[in-house]
C-alpha positions as CSV (number, residue, x, y, z in Angstrom):
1,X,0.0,0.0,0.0
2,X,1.5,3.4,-0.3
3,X,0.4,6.5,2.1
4,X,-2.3,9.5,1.7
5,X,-0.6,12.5,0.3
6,X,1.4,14.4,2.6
7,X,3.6,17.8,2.4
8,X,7.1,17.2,4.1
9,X,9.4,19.9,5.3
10,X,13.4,19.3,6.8
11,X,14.2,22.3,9.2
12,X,17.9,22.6,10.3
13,X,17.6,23.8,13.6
14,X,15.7,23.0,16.9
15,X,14.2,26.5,17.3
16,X,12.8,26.3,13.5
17,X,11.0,23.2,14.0
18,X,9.6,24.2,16.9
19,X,8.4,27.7,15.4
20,X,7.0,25.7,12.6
21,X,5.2,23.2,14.9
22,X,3.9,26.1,16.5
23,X,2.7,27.4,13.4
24,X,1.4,24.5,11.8
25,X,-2.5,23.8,11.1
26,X,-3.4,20.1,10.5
27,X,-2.4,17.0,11.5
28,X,1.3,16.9,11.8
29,X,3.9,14.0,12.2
30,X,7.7,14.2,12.8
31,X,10.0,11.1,11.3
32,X,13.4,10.6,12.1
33,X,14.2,6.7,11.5
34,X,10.5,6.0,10.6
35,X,10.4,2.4,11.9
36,X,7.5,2.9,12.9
37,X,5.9,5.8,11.1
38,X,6.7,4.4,7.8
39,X,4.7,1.3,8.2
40,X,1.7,3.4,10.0
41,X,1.7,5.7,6.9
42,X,1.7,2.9,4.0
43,X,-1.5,1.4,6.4
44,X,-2.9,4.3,6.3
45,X,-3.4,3.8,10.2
46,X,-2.4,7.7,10.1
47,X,-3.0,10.4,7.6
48,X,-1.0,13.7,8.3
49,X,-0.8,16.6,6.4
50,X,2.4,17.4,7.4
51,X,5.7,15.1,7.8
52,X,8.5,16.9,9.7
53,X,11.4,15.4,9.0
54,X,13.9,15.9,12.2
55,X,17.3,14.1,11.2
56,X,18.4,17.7,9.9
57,X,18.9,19.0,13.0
58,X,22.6,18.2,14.3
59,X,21.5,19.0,17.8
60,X,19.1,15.6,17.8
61,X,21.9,13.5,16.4
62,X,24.9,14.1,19.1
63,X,26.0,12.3,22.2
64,X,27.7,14.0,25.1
65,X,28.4,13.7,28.7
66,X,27.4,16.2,31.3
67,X,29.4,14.7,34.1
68,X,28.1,11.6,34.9
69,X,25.0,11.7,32.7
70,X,24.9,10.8,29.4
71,X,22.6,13.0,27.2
72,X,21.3,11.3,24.0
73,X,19.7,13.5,21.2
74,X,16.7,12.1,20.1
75,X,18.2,10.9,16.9
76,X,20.5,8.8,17.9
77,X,20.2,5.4,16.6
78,X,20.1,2.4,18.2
79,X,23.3,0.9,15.9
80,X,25.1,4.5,17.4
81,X,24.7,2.8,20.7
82,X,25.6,-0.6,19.6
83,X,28.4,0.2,17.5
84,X,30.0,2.3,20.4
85,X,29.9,5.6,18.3
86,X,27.9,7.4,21.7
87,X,29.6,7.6,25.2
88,X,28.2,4.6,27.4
89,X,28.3,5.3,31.3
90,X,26.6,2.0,31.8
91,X,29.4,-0.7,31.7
92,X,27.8,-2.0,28.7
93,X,24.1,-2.1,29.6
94,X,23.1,0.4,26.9
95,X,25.0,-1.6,24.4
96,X,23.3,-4.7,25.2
97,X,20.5,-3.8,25.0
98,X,20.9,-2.0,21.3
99,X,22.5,-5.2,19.9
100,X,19.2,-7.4,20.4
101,X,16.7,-4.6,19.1
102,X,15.1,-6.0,16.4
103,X,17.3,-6.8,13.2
104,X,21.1,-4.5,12.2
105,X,18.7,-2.8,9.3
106,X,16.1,-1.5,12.2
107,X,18.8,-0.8,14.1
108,X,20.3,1.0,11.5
109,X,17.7,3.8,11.2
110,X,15.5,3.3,14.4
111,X,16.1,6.0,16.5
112,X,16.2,6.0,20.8
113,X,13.7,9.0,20.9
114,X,11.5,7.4,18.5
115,X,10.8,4.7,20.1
116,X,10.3,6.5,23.7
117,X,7.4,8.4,21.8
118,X,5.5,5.5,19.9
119,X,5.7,3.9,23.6
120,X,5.0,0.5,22.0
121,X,5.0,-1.4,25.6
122,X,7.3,-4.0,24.1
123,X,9.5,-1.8,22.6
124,X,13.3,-2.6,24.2
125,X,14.3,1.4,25.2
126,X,10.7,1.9,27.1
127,X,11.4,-0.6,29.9
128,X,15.3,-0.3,29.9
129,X,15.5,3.4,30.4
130,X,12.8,3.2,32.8
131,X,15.2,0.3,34.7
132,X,18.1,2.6,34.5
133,X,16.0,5.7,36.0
134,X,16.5,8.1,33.0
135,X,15.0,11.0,32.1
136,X,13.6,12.7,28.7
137,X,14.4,16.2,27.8
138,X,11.1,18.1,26.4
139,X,11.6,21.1,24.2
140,X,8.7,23.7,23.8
141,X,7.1,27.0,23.8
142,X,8.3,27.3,27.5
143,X,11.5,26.1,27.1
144,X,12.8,23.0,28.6
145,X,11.6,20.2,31.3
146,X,13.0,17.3,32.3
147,X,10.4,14.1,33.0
148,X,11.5,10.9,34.5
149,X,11.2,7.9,31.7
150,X,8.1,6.3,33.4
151,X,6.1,9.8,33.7
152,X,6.5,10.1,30.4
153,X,5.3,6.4,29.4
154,X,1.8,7.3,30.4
155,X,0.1,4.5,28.0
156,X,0.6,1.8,25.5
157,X,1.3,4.4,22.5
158,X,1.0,6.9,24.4
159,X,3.3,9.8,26.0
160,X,3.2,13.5,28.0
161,X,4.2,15.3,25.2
162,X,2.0,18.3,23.8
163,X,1.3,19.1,20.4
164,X,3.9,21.9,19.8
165,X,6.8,20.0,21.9
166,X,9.3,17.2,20.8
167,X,11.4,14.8,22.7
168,X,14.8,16.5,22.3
169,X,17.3,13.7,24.6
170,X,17.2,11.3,26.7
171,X,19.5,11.7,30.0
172,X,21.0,8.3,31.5
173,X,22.4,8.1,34.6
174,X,25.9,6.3,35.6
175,X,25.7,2.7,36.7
176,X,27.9,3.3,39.8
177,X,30.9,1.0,40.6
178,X,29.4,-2.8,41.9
179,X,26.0,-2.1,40.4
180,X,24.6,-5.0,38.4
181,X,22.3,-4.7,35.6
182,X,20.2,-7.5,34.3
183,X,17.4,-7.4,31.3
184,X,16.2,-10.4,29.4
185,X,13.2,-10.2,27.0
186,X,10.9,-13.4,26.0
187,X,10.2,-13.4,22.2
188,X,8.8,-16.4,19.6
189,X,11.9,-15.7,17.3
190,X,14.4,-13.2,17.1
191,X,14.0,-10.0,16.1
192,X,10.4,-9.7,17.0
193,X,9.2,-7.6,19.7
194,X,9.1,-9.1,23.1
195,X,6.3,-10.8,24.8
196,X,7.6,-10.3,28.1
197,X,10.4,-7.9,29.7
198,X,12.5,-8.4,33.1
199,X,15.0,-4.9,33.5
200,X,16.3,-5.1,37.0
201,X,19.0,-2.5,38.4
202,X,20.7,-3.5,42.0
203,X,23.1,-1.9,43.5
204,X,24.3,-4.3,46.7
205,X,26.2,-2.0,48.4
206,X,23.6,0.9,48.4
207,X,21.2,-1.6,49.6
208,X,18.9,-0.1,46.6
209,X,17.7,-1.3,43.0
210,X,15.0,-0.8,40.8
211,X,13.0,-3.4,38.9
212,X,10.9,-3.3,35.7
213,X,8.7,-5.6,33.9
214,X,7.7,-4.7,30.7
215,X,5.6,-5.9,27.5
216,X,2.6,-5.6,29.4
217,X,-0.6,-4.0,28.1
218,X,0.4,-0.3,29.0
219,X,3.3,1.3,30.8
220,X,5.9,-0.8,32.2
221,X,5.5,-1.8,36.0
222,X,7.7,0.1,37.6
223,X,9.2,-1.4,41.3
224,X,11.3,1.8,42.3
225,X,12.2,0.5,45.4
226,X,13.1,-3.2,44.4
227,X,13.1,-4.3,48.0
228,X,10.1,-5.7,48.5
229,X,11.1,-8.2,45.4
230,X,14.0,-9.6,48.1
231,X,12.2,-9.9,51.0
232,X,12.9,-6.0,52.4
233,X,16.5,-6.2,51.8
234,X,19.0,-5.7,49.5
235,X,22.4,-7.4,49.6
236,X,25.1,-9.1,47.7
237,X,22.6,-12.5,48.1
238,X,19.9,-10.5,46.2
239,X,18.9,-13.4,43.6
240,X,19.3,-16.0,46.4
241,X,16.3,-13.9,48.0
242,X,14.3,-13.4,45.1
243,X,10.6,-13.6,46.1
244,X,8.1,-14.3,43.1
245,X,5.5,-13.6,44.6
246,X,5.7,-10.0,44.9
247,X,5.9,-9.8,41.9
248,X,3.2,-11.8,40.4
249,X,0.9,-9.1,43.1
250,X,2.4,-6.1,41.1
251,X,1.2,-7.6,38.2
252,X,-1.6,-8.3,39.6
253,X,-1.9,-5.3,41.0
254,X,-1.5,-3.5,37.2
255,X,-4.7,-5.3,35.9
256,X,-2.8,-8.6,34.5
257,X,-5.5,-11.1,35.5
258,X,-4.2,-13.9,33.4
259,X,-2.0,-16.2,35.7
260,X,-0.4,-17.7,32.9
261,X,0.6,-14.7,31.7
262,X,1.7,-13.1,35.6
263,X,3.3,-16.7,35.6
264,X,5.2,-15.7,32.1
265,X,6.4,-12.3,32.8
266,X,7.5,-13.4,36.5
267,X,9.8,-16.2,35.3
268,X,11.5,-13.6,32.9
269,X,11.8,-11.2,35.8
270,X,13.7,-13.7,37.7
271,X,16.0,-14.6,34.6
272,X,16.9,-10.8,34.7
273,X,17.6,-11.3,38.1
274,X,19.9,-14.1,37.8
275,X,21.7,-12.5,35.0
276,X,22.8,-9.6,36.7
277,X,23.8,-11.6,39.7
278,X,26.6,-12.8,37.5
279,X,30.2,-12.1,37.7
280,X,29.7,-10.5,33.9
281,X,26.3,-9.5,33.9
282,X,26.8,-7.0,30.7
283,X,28.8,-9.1,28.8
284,X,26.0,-10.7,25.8
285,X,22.4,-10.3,25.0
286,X,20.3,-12.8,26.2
287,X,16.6,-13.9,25.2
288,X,14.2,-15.8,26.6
C-alpha cells in the first residue's frame, strides 16, 4: 500500500521546527528513522498533512556527557549505541540492549527518541530506560523540562508530550561501581518484539535497586524501590532472596489477570535477576 498524500518539510535547527510546529495547522507527524511511522503511513493507520522530517537537525543527532550523565539526542540510533559511536556510562548495559533490538537494518535507522514516543509497551528502550532511572528532555514554547522515563510512558502508544513540543534527549544516569544490571526479554523468534520484559538495576552496596517488567498492556510496571522483590533487603545474596511472589501481586496489582501470563512475565523477571547476579552480567544479549 503506499500512504495519503502528505507535504514534508526538513528544518535545520531545533528552534525552526519548533516555530514551525507552532505554526502548523493540521495534523502533523515528525519522522526521524520511521520504523515505525513508515509502516503506520503505507497502512494508512495515520494520515497527516504534514511530515517533519527531524534528522536535519545536528542537535538531535549528538551524544555528550554532562558529568556523569549521558545526554542522548533524540536521533540517535540504536546501531550509534551498539556500534560504540555514543559515550556509554553503563558498563555495557546500553549496548546490550541495542544489539538485540530487532534486526542490524532496524537498528540502522531506528532511532532512541522514536521509540520513547511510539511507547509500543514492548519496545526494548521503554522498559530499559525506565530500569536505569532516565530522564527525557522536552523542548517547547516554555522552554525545557525534564520528565522521568516512566512519567512520560503514560500508555501503550501513548506519551506527556504536547502538540507543539518534541522529545529533544534522553539523560541516562551512571551505573555506579558494583551495580549490576540485568534485562532479558521473551520473544517467539528473534527479532520480534518481546512478549515479556525483566530490567532489574541493584546496587548491593547501596542496599537499593529498581526493577521493571515490561511488555505488558500499558506502561511498564515500575518497582522503584526493588526491596520488597528480596524480602525488604538488598544485599550481595539479592537473587538467592528473590521472592516471586511480589511480583506476580504487582502484576496483579497492574490489571494482569491472566495467571499464565503473571506466571510468564515473572519467570522472565527472575532470569533478569539471575543474569545480573553474575560475575559478567553486561557481557552478551540474552533472550528468553
Amino acid at each position: 500500500m503506499k500512504p495519503a498524500a502528505f507535504a514534508w518539510e526538513r528544518p535545520a535547527s531545533l528552534p525552526a521546527l519548533l516555530d514551525r510546529l507552532r505554526q502548523a495547522t493540521g495534523s502533523v507527524k515528525l519522522i526521524a528513522g520511521g520504523q515505525s511511522l513508515g509502516p503506520m503511513l503505507n497502512l494508512r493507520l495515520v494520515e497527516p498533512d504534514l511530515v517533519i522530517d527531524i534528522t536535519g537537525i545536528a542537535e538531535l543527532r549528538q551524544a555528550r556527557m554532562e558529568g556523569g550523565t549521558l545526554v542522548l539526542g533524540a536521533c540517535v540510533t540504536h546501531a550509534d549505541i551498539e556500534d560504540g559511536r555514543v559515550p556509554d556510562n553503563t558498563g555495557g548495559a546500553l549496548r546490550r540492549v541495542a544489539s538485540a533490538i530487532a534486526y542490524r537494518p532496524v537498528r540502522n535507522r531506528g532511532t532512541v527518541g522514536g521509540s520513547l514516543v511510539h511507547a509500543d509497551p514492548a519496545a526494548d528502550w521503554v522498559s530499559a530506560l525506565t530500569a536505569l532511572g532516565a530522564e527525557v528532555e522536552i523542548a517547547g514554547r516554555g522552554g525545557r523540562q525534564t520528565l522521568p522515563v516512566e512519567r512520560f510512558i503514560t500508555g501503550a502508544l501513548d506519551v506527556a508530550l504536547g502538540p507543539d513540543e518534541i522529545l529533544a534527549a534522553v539523560r541516562v544516569p551512571a551505573l555506579p561501581d558494583g551495580a549490576a544490571w540485568g534485562y532479558v526479554k521473551h520473544c517467539a523468534k528473534i527479532g520480534e518484539f518481546a512478549h515479556a520484559i525483566g530490567a532489574v538495576r541493584i546496587e548491593p552496596a547501596a542496599g537499593r535497586g529498581r526493577a521493571v517488567i515490561g511488555a505488558v498492556d500499558g506502561p511498564p510496571v515500575l518497582l522503584a524501590d526493588a526491596r520488597p522483590l528480596f524480602g525488604g533487603r538488598i544485599g550481595p545474596d539479592f537473587a538467592a532472596r528473590f521472592e516471586p511472589r511480589v511480583a506476580d501481586a504487582a502484576l496483579a496489582e497492574a490489571g494482569m489477570a491472566d495467571r499464565v501470563a503473571r506466571h510468564v512475565h515473572v519467570t522472565v523477571l527472575a532470569r533478569a535477576v539471575a543474569q545480573a547476579a553474575r560475575p559478567t552480567p553486561l557481557s552478551v544479549p540474552e533472550a528468553a
